[in-house]
C-alpha positions as CSV (number, residue, x, y, z in Angstrom):
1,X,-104.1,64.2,-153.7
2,X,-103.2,65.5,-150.5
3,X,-103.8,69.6,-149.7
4,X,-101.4,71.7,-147.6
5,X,-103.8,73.8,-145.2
6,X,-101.2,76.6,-144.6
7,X,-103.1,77.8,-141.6
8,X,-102.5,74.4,-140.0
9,X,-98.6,74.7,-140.5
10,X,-98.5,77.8,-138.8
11,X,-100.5,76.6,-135.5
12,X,-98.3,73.6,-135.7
13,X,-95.3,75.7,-135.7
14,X,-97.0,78.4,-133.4
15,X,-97.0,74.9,-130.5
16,X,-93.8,73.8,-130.9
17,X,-92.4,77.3,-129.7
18,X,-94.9,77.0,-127.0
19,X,-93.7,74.0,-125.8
20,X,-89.4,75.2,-126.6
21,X,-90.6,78.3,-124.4
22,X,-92.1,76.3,-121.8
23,X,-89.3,73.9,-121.3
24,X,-87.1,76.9,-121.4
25,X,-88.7,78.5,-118.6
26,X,-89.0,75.2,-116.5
27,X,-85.6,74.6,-116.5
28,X,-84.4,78.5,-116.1
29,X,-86.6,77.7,-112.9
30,X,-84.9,74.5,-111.8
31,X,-81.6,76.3,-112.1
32,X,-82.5,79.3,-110.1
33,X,-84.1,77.4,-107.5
34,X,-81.3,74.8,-107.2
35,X,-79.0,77.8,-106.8
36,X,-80.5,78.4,-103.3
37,X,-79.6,82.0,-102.9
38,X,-80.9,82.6,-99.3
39,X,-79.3,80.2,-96.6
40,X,-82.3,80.5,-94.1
41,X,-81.1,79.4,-90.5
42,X,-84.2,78.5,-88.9
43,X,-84.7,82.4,-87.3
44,X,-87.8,83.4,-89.9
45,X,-91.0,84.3,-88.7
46,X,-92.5,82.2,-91.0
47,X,-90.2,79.3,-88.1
48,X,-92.1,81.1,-85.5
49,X,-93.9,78.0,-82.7
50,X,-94.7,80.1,-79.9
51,X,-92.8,79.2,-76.5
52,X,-90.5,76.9,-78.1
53,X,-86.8,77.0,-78.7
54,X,-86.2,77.6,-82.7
55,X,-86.1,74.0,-84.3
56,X,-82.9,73.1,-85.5
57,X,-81.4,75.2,-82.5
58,X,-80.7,73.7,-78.9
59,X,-80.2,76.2,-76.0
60,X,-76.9,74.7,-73.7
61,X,-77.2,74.8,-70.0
62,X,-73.4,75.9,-69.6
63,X,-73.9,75.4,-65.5
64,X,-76.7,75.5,-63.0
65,X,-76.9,79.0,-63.0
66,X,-77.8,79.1,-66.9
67,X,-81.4,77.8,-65.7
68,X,-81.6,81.5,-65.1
69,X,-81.5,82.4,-68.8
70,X,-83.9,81.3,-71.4
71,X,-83.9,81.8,-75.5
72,X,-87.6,80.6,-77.1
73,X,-89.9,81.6,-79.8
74,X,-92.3,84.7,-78.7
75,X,-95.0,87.3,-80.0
76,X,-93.3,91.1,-79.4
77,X,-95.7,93.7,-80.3
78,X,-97.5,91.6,-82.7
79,X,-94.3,90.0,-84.7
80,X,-93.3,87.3,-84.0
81,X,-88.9,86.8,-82.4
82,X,-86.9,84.6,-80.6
83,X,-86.4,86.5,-77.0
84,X,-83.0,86.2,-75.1
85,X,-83.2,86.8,-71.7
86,X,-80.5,86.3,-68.7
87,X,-80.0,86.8,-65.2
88,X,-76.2,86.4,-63.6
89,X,-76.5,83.5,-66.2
90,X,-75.3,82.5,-69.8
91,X,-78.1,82.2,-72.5
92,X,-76.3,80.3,-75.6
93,X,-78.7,79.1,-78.5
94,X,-76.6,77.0,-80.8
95,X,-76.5,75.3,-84.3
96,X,-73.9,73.0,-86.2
97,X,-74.1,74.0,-89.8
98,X,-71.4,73.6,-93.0
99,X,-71.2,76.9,-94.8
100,X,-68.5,78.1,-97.5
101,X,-68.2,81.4,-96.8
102,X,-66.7,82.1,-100.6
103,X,-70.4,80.9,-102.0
104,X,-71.8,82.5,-98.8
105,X,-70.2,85.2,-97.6
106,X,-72.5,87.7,-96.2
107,X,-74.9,87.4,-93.1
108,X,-78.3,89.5,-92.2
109,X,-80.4,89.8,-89.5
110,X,-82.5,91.8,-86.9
111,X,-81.9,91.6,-83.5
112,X,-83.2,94.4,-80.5
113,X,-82.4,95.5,-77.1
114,X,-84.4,96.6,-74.1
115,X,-81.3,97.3,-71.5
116,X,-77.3,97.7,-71.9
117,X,-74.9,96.4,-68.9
118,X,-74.3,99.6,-66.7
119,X,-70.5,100.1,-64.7
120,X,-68.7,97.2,-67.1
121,X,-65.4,97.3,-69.0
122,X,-66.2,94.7,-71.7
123,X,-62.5,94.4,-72.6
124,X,-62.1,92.4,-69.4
125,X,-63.0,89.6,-67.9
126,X,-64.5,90.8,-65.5
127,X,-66.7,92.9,-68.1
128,X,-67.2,90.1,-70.8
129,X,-70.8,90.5,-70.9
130,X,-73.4,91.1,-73.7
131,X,-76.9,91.9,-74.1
132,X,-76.4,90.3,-77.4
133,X,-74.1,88.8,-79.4
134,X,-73.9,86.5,-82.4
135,X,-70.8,83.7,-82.5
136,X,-69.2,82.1,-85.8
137,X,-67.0,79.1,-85.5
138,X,-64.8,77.6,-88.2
139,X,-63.3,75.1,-88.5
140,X,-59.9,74.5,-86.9
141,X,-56.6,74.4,-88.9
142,X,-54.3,71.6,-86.6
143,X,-51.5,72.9,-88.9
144,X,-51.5,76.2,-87.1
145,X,-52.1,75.1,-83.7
146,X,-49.1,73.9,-81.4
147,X,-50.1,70.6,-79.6
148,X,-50.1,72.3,-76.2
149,X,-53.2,74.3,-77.3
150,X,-55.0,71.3,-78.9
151,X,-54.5,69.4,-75.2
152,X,-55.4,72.3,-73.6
153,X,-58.7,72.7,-76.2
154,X,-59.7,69.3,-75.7
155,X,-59.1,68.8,-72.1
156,X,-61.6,72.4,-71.4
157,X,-63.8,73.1,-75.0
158,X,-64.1,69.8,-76.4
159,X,-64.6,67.1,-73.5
160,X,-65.8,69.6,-71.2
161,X,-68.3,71.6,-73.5
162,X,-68.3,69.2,-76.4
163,X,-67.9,72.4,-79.0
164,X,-65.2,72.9,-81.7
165,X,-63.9,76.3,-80.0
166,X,-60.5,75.8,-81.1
167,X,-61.0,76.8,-84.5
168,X,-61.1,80.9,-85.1
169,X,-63.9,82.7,-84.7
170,X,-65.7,86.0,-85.1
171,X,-68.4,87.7,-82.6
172,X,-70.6,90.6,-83.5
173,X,-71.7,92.0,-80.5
174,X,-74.2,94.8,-79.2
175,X,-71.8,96.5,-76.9
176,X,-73.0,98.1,-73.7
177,X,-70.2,101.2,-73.7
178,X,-68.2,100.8,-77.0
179,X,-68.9,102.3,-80.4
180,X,-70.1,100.7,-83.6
181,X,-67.3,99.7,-85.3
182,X,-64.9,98.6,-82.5
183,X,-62.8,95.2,-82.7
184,X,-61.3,94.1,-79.4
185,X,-59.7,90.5,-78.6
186,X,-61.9,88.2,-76.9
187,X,-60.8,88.6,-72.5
188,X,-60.3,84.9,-72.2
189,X,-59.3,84.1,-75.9
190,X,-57.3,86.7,-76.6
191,X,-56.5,85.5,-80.1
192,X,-60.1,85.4,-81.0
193,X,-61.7,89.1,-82.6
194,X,-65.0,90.7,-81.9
195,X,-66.4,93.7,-83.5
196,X,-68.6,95.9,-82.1
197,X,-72.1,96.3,-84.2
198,X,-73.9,98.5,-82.2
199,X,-73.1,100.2,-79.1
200,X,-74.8,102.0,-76.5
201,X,-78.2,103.1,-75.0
202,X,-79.8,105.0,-78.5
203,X,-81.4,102.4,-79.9
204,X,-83.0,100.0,-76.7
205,X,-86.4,99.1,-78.2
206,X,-86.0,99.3,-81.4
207,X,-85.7,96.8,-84.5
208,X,-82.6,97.5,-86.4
209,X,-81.3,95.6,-89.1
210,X,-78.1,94.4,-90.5
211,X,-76.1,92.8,-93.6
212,X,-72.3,92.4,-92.9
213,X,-70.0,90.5,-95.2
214,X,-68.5,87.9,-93.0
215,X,-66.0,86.6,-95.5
216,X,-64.6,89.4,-95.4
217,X,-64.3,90.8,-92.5
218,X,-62.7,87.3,-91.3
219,X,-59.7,87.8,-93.8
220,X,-59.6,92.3,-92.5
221,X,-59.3,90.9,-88.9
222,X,-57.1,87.7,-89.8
223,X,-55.3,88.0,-92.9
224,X,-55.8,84.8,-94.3
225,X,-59.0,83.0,-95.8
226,X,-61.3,82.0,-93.5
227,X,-61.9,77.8,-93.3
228,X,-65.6,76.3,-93.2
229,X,-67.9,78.0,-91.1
230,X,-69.4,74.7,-88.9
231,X,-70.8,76.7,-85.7
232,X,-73.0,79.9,-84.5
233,X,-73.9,81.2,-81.2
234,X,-76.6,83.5,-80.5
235,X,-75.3,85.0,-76.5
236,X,-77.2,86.5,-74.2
237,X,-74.6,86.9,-71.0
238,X,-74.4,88.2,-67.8
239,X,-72.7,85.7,-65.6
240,X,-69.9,87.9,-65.2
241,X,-71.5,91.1,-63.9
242,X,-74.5,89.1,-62.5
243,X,-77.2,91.9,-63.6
244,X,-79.7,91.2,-66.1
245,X,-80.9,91.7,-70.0
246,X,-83.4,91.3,-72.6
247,X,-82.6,90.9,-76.5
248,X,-84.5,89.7,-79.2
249,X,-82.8,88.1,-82.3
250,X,-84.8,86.5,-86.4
251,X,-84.4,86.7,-90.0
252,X,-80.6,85.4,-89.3
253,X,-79.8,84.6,-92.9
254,X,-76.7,83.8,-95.3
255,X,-76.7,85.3,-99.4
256,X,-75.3,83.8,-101.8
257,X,-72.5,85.2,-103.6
258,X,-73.4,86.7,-107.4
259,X,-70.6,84.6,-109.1
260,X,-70.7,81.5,-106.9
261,X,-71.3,78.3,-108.4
């Protein structure tokens, strides 16, 4: 005749909601992590290789006078950032990436200054230069472009530059003389937007940090959705004015919405 133990029962039970709880919390932790919350660009200091450009970046030489700038991994009072630095040049780091700004619509980083452009009007050509300034391209919409500007875009952006300019885009800029807060139309493009960040001598030298929803500032300066985001800049420019500046830029980062899929 067989004999129940009861004590036996109750371990048995006791490990089978072990192993329910454990299976539970394995795939809790497969969903979170597939969810990918953080779009990291590449920018971290955990990326940091001293003296190189970031990997996954390339720096464009828009012209022989861009050997003059330079964009590369360095240590800045201990911490490791990617310095910008130009002369009468053009410093553009770039990336191709394929964002959905509805699932991941806002953007953070930390950038700093050491110098602003003196004597410039930087809603003119002639002014159009940036200590720093970050660039989002999306994708085009042919539907709402006549064919004159799509020759005109292929024949000077895309054979000549080999970037998808024509779609619209968005700059946040450090300006040199305008206040936080400021949106002015690009001085060649005038049917592009860029808003001012920061602006102004205050804070040269110093970290400062940032978080800016870029989904929706794209439909406050455009009203309409914004398309796939499948380009960013990082500037550092002064081939207009011909003087010189120093920026550092990391943690360049994209969050996931709370109710995305």
């Amino acid at each position: 005749m067989a004999h129940h133990n009861p004590g036996q029962s109750s371990v048995t039970v006791l490990s089978w909601r072990l192993i329910v709880c454990s299976l539970s919390g394995l795939m809790l932790f497969a969903a979170t992590a597939g969810a990918q919350d953080v779009l990291d660009l590449g920018l971290s200091r955990d990326d940091f290789i001293d003296d190189e450009v970031p990997r996954g970046w390339s720096l464009r030489r828009w012209s022989p006078s861009a050997w003059n700038g330079d964009a590369r991994w360095v240590n800045v009072d201990g911490e490791a950032a990617v310095r910008l630095s130009s002369n009468g040049a053009l410093t553009f780091l770039e990336k191709t990436v394929d964002i959905d700004l509805r699932r991941y619509p806002r953007v953070r980083w930390q950038w700093r200054v050491e110098n602003i452009l003196e004597g410039i009007d930087e809603r003119t050509r002639a002014g159009d230069d940036h200590p720093i300034r970050l660039f989002f391209v999306f994708e085009p919409d042919e539907e709402k472009q006549s064919l004159w500007f799509r020759i005109k875009r292929f024949l000077y952006l895309d054979l000549r530059h080999g970037h998808p300019f024509g779609g619209r885009f968005i700059e946040y800029l450090w300006s040199s003389h305008l206040a936080a807060g400021t949106v002015i139309d690009d001085p060649g493009k005038p049917w592009q937007k860029l808003m001012v960040i920061e602006g102004g001598a205050q804070h040269l030298g110093q970290w400062l940090s940032y978080e800016r929803n870029l989904y929706a500032d794209f439909k406050a300066l455009y009203q309409e959705e914004p398309r796939r985001l499948i380009f960013i800049g990082i500037l550092n420019d002064t081939d207009q004015t011909g003087q010189q500046a120093t920026s550092y830029v990391r943690d360049l980062q994209f969050l996931r919405a709370a109710d995305a899929p």
